[in-house]
C-alpha positions in Angstrom: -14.7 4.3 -30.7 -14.3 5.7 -27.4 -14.3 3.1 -24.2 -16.3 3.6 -21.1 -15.3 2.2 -17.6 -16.7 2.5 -14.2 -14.9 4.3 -11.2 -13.9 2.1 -8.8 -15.2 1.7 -5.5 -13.4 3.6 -3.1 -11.9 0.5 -1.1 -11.1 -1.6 -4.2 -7.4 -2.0 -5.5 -7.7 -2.0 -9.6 -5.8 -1.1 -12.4 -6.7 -0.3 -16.4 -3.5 -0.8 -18.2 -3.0 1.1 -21.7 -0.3 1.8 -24.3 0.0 4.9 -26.2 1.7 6.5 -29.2 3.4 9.3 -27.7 6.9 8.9 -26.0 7.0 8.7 -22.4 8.7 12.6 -21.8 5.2 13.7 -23.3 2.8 11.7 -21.4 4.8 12.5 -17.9 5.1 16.3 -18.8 1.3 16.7 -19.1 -0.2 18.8 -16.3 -3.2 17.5 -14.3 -5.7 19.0 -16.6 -4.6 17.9 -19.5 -4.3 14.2 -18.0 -7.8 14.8 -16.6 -9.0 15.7 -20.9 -6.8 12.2 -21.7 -8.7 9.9 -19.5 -12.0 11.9 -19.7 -12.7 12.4 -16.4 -14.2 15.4 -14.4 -12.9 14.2 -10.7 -9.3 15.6 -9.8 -6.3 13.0 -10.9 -3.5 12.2 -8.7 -0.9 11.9 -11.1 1.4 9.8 -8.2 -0.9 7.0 -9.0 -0.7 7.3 -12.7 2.6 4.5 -14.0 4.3 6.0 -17.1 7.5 3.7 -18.4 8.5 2.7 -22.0 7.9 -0.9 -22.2 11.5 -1.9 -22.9 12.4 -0.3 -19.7 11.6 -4.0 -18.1 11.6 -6.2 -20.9 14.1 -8.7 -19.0 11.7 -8.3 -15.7 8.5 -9.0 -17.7 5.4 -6.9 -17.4 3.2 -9.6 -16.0 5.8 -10.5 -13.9 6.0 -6.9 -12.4 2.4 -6.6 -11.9 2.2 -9.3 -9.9 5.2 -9.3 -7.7 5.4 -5.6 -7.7 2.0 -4.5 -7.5 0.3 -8.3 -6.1 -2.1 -8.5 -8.9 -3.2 -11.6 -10.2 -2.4 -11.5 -13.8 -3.6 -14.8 -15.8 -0.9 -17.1 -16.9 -3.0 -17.0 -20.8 -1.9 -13.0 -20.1 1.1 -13.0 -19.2 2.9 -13.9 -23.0 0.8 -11.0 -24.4 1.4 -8.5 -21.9 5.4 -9.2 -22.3 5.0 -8.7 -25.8 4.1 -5.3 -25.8 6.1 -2.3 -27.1 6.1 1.5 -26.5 4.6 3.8 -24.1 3.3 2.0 -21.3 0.2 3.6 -19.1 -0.9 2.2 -16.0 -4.3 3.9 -14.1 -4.2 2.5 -10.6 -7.7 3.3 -8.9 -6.1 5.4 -6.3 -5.4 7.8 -8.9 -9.0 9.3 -9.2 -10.2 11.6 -6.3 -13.1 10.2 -4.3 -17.2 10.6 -5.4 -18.3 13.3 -4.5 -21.8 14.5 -5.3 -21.5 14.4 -9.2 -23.4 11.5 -11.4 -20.8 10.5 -13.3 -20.2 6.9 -13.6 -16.5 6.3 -14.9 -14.0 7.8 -17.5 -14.0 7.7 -21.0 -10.5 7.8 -22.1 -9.2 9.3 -25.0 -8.6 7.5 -28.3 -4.9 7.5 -28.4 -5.1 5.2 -24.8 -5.4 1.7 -26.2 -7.2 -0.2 -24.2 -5.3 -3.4 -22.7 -6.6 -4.8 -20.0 -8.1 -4.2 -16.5 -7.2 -6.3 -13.6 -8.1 -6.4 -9.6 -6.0 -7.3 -6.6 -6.9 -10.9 -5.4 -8.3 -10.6 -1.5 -7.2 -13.2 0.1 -9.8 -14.3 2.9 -8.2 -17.9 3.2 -8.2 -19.1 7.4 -5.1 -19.2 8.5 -3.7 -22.0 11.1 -4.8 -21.8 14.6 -2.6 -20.0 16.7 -0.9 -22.8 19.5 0.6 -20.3 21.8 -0.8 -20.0 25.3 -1.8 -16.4 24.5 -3.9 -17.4 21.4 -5.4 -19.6 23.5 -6.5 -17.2 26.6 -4.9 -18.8 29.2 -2.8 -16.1 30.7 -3.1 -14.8 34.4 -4.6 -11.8 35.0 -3.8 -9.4 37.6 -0.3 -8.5 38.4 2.9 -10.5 37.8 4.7 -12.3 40.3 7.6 -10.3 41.8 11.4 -11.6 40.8 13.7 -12.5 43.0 16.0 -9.5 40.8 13.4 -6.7 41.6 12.8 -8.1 45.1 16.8 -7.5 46.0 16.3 -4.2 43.9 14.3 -3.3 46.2 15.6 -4.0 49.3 18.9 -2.6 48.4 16.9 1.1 47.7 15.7 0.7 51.3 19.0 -0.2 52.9 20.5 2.8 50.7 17.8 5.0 52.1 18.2 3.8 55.7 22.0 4.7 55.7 21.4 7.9 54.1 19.2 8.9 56.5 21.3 7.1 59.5 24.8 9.7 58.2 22.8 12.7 58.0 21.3 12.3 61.3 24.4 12.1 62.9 26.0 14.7 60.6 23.2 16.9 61.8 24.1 15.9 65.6 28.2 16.1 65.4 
């Protein structure tokens, strides 16, 4: 039995995670198309979003440990024993991997039977306030118009003058001699 799953929506951050049969040197050397027939999809793949790795490759890291410090998804505590568990060819979909909607009417993807089916997580949004800003500039209060002049660019200044001045005073009387 074939699964069916929605596209995401174009801003959301999701991932369907899958294992497969076939080594990891076959899955990566497919070409677009034939990754396009494996996850039954019309809309162009972009295989840079696409995660192929052999499941011992981070057995001492953990694979619900690198989901969610690698990737910042929440992964379920209840999940995490399970996903560390698995063996083999590891495939992981992340959204960005299908091309935007365009004008077709298909709903989602309908991988092939050889992807099993794992599970299907989405990036937590954090919308929590942070603290209030105490810095005078959080708060509005600074002057407007310009800034005072230093007493450093005030002698800067005068100096440039005075240079000027004696410039002008040894060419004049170079000019006269």
């Amino acid at each position: 039995m074939t699964s069916h799953f929605d596209y995401p929506h174009e801003t959301s951050n999701e991932i369907w995670l899958f294992t497969h049969a076939a080594s990891v040197e076959g899955l990566r050397s497919l070409s677009p198309k034939e990754l396009k027939s494996l996850l039954g999809t019309s809309r162009d793949i972009d295989i840079h979003h696409i995660a192929i790795f052999d499941a011992s490759d981070i057995k001492e890291y953990g694979l619900a440990h690198y989901l969610t410090e690698a990737h910042g998804y929440d992964v379920p505590k209840e999940d995490g024993a399970e996903l560390d568990a698995l063996t083999g060819t590891i495939v992981i979909i992340f959204s960005k991997a299908f091309a935007p909607m365009e004008a077709d009417n298909e709903t989602g993807f309908s991988p092939d039977e050889g992807l099993t089916f794992i599970r299907h997580y989405q990036m937590a949004q954090n919308f929590t306030p942070k603290d209030k800003l105490q810095s005078r500039s959080a708060q509005g209060d600074l002057a407007l118009g310009k800034p005072a002049k230093s007493d450093a660019r005030i002698s800067g200044m005068v100096a440039t003058f005075v240079l000027l001045f004696l410039a002008l005073f040894v060419t004049i009387f170079i000019w006269i001699a």
